[in-house]
C-alpha positions as CSV (number, residue, x, y, z in Angstrom):
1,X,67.3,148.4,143.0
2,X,66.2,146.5,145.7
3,X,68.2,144.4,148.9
4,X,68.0,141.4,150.3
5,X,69.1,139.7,153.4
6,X,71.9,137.4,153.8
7,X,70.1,135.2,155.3
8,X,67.3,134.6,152.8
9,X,64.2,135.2,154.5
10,X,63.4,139.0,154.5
11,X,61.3,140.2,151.5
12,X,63.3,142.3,149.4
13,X,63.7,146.4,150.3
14,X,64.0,149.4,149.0
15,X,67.3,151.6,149.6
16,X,65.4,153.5,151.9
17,X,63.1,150.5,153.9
18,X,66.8,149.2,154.6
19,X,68.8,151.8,155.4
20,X,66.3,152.7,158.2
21,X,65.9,149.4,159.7
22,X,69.8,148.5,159.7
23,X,69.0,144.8,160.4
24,X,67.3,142.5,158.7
25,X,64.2,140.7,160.1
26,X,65.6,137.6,160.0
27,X,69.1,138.7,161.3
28,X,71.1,139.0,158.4
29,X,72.6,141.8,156.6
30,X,71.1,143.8,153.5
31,X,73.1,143.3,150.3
32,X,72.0,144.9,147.1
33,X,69.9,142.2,145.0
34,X,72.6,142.3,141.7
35,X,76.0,144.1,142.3
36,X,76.6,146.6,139.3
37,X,79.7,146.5,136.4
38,X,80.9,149.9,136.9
39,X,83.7,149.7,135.0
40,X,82.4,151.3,132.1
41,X,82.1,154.1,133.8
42,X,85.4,154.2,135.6
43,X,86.9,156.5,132.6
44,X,84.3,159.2,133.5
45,X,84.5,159.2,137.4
46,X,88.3,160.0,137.0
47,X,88.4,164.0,137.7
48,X,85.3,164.2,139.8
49,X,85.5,165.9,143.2
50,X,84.6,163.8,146.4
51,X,81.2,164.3,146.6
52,X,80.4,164.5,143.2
53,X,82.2,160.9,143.1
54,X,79.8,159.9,145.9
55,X,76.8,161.1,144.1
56,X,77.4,158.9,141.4
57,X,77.8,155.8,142.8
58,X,75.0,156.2,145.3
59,X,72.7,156.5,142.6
60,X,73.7,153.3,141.4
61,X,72.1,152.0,144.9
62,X,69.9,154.3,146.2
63,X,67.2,154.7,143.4
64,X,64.2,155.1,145.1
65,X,65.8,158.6,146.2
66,X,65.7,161.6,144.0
67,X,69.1,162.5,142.4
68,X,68.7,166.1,143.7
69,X,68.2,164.7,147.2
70,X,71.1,162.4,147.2
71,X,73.3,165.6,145.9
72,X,71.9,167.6,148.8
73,X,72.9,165.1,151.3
74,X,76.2,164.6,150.3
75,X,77.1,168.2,150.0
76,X,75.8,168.4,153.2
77,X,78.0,165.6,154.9
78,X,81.3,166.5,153.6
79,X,80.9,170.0,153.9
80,X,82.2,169.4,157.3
81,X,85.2,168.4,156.6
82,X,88.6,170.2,157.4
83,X,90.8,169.0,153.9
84,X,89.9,170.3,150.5
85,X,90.1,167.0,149.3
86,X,87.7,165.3,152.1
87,X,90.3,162.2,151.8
88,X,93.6,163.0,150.7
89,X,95.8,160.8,149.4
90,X,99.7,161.2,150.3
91,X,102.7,160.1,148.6
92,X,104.9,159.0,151.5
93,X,107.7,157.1,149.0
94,X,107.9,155.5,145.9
95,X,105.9,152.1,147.0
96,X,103.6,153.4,149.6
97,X,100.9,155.9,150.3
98,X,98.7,156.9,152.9
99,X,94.8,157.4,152.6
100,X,94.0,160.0,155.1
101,X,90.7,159.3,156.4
102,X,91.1,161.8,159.4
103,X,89.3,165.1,158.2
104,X,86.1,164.6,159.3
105,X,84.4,166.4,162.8
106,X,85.5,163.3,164.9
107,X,89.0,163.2,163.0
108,X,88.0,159.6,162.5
109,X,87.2,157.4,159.2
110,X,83.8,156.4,160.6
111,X,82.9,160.2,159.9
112,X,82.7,159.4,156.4
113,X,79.6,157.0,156.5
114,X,78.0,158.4,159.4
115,X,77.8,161.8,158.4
116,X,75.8,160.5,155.5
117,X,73.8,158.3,157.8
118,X,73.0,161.0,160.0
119,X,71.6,163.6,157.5
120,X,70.0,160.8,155.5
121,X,68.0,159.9,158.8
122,X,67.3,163.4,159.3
123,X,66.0,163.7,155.5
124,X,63.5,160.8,156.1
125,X,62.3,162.5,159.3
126,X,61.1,165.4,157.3
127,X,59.3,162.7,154.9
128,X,57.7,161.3,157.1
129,X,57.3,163.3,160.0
130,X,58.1,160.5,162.4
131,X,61.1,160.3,165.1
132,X,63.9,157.8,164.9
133,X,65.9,155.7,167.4
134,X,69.7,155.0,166.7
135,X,71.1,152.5,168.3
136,X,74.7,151.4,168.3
137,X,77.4,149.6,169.6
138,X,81.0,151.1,169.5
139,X,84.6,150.1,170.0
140,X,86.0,153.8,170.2
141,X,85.5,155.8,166.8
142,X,81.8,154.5,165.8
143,X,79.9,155.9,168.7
144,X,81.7,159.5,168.3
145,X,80.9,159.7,164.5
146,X,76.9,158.6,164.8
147,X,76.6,161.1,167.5
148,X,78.2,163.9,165.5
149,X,75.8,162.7,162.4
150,X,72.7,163.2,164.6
151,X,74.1,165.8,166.9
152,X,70.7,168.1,167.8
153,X,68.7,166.9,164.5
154,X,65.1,166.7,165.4
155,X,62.7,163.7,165.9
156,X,65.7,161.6,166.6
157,X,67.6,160.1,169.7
158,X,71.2,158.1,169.8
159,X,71.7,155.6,172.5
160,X,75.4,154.3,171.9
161,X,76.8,151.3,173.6
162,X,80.6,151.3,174.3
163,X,82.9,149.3,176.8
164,X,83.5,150.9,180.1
165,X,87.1,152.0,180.8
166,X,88.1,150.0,177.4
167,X,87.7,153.0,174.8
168,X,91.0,156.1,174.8
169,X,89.5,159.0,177.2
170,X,89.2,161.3,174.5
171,X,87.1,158.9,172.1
172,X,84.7,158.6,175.7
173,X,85.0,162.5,175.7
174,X,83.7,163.1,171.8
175,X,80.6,160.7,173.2
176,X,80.1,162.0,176.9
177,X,80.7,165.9,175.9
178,X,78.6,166.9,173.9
179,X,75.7,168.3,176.1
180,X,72.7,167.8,173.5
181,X,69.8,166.3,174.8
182,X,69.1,163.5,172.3
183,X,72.5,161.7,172.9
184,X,72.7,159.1,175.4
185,X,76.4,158.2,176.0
186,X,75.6,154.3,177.8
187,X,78.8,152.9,179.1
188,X,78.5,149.1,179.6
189,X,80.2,146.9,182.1
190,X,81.6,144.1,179.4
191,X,83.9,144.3,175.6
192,X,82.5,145.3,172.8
193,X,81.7,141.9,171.5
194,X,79.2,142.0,174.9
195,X,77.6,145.2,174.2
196,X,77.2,144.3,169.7
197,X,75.6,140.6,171.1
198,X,73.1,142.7,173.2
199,X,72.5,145.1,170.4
200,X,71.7,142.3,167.7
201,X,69.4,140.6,170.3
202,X,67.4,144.0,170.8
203,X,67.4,144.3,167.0
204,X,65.9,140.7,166.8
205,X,62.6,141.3,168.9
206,X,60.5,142.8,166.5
207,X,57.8,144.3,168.5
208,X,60.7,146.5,170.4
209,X,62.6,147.2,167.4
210,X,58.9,148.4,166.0
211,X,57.6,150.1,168.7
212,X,60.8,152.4,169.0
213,X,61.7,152.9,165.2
214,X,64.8,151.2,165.8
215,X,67.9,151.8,163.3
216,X,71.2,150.9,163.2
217,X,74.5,152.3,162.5
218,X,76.9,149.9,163.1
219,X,78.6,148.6,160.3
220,X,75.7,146.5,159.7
221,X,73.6,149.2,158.0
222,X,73.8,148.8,154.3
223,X,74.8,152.7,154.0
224,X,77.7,152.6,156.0
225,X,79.2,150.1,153.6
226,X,78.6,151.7,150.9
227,X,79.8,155.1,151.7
228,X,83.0,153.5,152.7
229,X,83.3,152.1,149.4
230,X,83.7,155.5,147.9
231,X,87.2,156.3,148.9
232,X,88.7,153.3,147.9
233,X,88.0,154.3,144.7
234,X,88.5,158.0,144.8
235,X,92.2,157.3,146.4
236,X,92.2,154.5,143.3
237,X,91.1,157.0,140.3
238,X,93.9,159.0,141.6
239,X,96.7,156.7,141.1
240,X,99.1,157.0,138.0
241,X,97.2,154.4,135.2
242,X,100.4,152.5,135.7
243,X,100.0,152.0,139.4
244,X,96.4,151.0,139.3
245,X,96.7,147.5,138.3
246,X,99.1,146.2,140.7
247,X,97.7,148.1,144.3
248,X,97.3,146.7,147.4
249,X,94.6,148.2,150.2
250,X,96.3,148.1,153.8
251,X,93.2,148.3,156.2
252,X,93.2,148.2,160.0
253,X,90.4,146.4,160.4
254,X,88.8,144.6,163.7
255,X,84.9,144.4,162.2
256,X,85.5,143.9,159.1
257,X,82.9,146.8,157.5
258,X,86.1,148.6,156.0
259,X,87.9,146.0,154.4
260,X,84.6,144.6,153.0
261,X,83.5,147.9,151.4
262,X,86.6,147.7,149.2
263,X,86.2,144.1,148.3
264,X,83.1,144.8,147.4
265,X,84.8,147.7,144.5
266,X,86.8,144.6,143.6
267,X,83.3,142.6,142.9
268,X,81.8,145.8,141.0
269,X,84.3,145.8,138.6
270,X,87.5,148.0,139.7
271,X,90.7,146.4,139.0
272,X,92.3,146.2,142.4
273,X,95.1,143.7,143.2
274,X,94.6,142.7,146.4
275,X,93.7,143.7,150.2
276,X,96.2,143.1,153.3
277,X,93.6,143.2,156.5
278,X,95.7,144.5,159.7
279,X,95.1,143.9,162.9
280,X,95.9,144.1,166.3
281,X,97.2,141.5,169.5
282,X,93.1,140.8,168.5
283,X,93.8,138.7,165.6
284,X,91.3,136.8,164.9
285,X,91.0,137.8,161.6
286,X,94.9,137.8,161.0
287,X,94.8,133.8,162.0
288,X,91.7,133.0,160.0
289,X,93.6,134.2,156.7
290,X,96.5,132.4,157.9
291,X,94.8,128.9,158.6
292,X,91.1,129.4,157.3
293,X,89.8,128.6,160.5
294,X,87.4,131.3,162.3
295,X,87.8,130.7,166.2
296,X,86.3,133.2,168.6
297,X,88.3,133.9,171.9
298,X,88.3,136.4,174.4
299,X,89.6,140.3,174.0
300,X,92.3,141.8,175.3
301,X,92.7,145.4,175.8
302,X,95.3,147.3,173.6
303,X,96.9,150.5,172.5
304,X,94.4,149.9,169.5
305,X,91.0,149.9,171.0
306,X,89.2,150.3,167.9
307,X,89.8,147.2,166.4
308,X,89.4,145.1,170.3
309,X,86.8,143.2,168.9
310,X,86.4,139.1,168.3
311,X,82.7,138.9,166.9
312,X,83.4,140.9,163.1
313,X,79.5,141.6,162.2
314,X,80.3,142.1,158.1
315,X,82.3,139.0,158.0
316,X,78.6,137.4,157.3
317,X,78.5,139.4,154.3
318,X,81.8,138.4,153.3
319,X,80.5,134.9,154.1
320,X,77.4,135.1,151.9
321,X,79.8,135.3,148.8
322,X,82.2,132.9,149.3
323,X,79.2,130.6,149.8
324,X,78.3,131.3,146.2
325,X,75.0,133.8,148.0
326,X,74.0,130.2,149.1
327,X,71.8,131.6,152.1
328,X,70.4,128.2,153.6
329,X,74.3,127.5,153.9
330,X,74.9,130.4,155.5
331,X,72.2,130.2,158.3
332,X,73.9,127.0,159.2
333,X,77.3,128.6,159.4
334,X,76.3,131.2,161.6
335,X,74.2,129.0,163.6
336,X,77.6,126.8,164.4
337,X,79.4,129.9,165.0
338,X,77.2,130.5,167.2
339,X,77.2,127.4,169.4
340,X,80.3,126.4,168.9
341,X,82.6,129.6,168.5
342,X,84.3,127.9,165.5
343,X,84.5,127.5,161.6
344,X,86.3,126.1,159.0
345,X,86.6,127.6,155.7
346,X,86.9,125.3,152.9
347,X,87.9,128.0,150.6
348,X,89.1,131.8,150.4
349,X,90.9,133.9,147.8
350,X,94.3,133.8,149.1
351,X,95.4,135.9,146.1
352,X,93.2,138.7,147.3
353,X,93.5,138.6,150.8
354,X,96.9,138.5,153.2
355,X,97.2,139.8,156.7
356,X,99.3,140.7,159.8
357,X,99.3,141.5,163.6
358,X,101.0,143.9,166.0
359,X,101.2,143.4,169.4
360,X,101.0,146.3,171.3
361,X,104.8,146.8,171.7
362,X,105.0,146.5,168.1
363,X,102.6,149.3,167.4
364,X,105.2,151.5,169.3
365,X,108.2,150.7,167.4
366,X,105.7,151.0,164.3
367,X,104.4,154.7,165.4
368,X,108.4,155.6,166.4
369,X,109.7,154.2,162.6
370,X,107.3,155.6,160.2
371,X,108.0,158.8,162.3
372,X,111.8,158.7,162.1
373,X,111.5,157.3,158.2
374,X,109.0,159.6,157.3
375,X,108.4,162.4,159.6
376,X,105.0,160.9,159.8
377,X,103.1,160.4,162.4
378,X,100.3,158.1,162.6
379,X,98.0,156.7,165.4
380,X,98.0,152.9,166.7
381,X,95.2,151.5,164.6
382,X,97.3,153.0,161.1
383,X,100.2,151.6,162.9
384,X,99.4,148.3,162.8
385,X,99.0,148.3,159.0
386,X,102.4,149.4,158.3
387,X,103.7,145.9,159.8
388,X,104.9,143.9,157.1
389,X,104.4,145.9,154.2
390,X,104.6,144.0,150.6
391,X,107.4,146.1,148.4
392,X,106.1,144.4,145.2
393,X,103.0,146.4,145.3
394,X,101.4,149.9,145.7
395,X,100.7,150.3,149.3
396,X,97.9,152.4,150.1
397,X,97.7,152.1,153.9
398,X,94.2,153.6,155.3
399,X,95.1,156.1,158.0
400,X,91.8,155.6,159.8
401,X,92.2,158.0,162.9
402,X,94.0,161.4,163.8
403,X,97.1,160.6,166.2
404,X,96.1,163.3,168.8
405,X,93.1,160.8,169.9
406,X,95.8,158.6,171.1
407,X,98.2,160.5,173.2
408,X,99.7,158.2,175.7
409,X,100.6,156.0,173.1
410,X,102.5,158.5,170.7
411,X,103.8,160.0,173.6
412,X,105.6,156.4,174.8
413,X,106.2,156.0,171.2
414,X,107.6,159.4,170.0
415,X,107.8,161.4,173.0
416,X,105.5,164.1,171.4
417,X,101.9,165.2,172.0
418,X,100.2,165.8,168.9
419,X,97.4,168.4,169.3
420,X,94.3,169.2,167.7
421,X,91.6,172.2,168.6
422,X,88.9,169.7,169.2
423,X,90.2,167.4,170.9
424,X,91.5,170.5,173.1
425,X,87.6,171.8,173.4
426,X,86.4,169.1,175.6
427,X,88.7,168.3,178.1
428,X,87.1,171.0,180.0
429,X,83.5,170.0,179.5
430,X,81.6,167.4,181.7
431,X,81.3,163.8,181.1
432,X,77.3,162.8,181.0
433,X,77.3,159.0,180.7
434,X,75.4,156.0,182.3
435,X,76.6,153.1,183.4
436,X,74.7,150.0,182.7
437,X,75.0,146.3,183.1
438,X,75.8,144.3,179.4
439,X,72.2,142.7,179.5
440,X,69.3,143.2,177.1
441,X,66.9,144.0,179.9
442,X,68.7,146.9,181.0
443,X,69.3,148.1,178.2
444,X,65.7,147.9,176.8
445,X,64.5,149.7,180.1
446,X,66.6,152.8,179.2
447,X,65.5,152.9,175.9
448,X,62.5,152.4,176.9
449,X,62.4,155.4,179.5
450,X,64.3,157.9,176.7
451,X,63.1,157.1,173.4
452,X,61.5,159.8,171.1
């Protein structure tokens, strides 16, 4: 199989020649060249264990990598995580469930595609024999999971970008804290949407991107999506058959990469109802299902961090479909976003796709409900997605972070701490980070003074 680039002028590449670039030359995003039917083989998937399931449907993609190799690395990956199950799915009353995407070594959902990332880069390291630079852009969750997947793996370095003073302490801690030499923890004086701007711009000048072996892995890399896409249809295989058909996915979502991985299931084939995209005081996203209009403004901080973004880097991929893969029409709509901050869609499913906010106060009365309902407790960015729940389907709400990453908040909400040992483990280690300005050049000159 090979991929091509959204925006239609980047010869086609293998699995492997697009995972390891991340970008596109020509500043699009890698999609695979023809998506597969897998509903045939649906039936078959139904009992298989996590990784097995993960196996399968990376084969599907990744076929200039040997079966054996992609079995290797997934064993590998979710061998590190705490829960039997790797993402179980819990039954919290007759209407709703919760998809716990927690279990991983950074007790966060990113953990899922990044520990894949990280031991697939490592994999091509020992093929070729030549180092890698990882460069990313974080809102709180990202930058901790890509530094766990390449935590101490040879030939490779990790420069992660993240808003100063805008990410929880403790997300900063599972970036600053870890004490190997080949993470570079660079806090940036600007939002997110500053330091993924900078980051794209870096990726666009070839001859850096080239010298330094450049790779991405942001949401934009093509692997990320994909190994999201796999527990959206583990959690589905699990249903009852006669709760399949009529399930709705209830994603906290502020760049779009985990919502679009299981629209994507819905385009290969797998039966699911719809998608309800949460999100926080942010919502961008929330008013462009609402009105079809896509209108950039400025962030405000909130007791979801994660999801305090404006600029969502997959929504170009969700573009290039509902432009019919039209990818001269597409340059031009990103070209006006661009300038102008501003588009209107003609034309969305609105059967598929429905959406809420919370407000930051809401997220507290959310967090204190669900507790008192449920004796549940969930984190801010799951909170948000159990605002405005539709009771004529199955909700499966993703629970995309471990509460005790976010203890002020459940403590104003709940008046409990939650706890966990490694979160405990670095509050007594040192923070090593370095605070740069949100500009290309200064980044570049770090990179270029630490690269491998």
């Amino acid at each position: 199989m090979k991929f091509i680039s959204t925006r239609g002028q980047t010869e086609p590449h293998t699995f492997t020649q697009a995972v390891a670039i991340g970008l596109a030359p020509d500043g699009g995003l890698f999609l695979p060249e023809r998506l597969p039917d897998i509903s045939p083989r649906l039936s078959a998937w139904r009992n298989l264990s996590y990784a097995e399931l993960c196996n399968e449907f990376l084969a599907l993609f990744a076929t200039d990598v040997p079966l054996d190799v992609i079995e290797q690395l997934t064993r590998r990956s979710y061998a590190t995580f705490t829960h039997p199950e790797i993402a179980p799915l819990k039954k919290l009353d007759d209407r709703t469930y919760v998809l716990e995407l927690f279990h991983g070594p950074t007790l966060a959902f990113k953990d899922f595609a990044l520990q894949l990332l990280g031991n697939f880069y490592g994999w091509q390291g020992e093929q070729t024999g030549r180092s890698i630079n990882v460069l990313g852009a974080t809102s709180g969750d990202t930058g901790a999971a890509a530094i766990h997947g390449l935590l101490g793996k040879p030939r490779t370095a990790i420069f992660i970008l993240y808003p100063e003073g805008r990410v929880s302490p403790l997300q900063e801690r599972q970036m600053a804290c870890t004490g190997a030499a080949n993470v570079h923890a660079l806090a940036i004086d600007g939002s997110f949407d500053d330091a993924q701007n900078a980051l794209k711009n870096i990726f666009g000048e070839r001859d850096f991107a080239a010298k330094h072996r450049l790779s991405a892995v942001n949401s934009i890399n093509l692997l990320r999506v994909l190994a999201q896409c796999v527990y959206y249809l583990y959690a589905w295989l699990r249903l009852a058959e006669s709760e399949r058909l009529n399930v709705e996915f209830v994603v906290p979502t502020g760049n779009f990469g985990n919502v679009f991985a299981g629209w994507l299931l819905q385009r290969m084939g797998v039966p699911i109802q719809s998608f309800k995209i949460a999100t926080n005081q942010n919502d961008i996203l929330h008013r462009f299902f609402l009105s079809g209009e896509y209108r950039i403004d400025t962030v405000q901080p909130s007791l979801a961090p994660s999801m305090d973004i404006q600029v969502a880097s997959n929504f170009e991929r969700f573009l290039y479909y509902s432009l019919d893969e039209d990818s001269a029409k597409l340059r031009t709509v990103m070209a006006d976003l661009k300038a102008n901050g501003l588009y209107r869609f003609e034309n969305f499913d609105r059967d598929t796709f429905s959406s809420s906010c919370a407000t930051d106060a809401d997220i507290t009365g959310i967090i204190r409900r669900v507790y008192e309902r449920y004796q549940y407790v969930v984190d801010p960015h799951t909170a948000c997605a159990f605002q405005e729940l539709n009771r004529d389907r199955i909700s499966i709400v993703l629970s995309t972070a471990h509460p005790a990453k976010f203890p002020a908040a459940l403590v104003d909400a709940i008046g409990t701490e939650p706890t966990h040992p490694a979160l405990d483990a670095l509050k007594s280690r040192p923070i090593v980070k370095h605070l740069l300005p949100a500009t290309e050049a200064a980044i570049k000159a770090y990179i270029d003074q630490h690269a491998v």
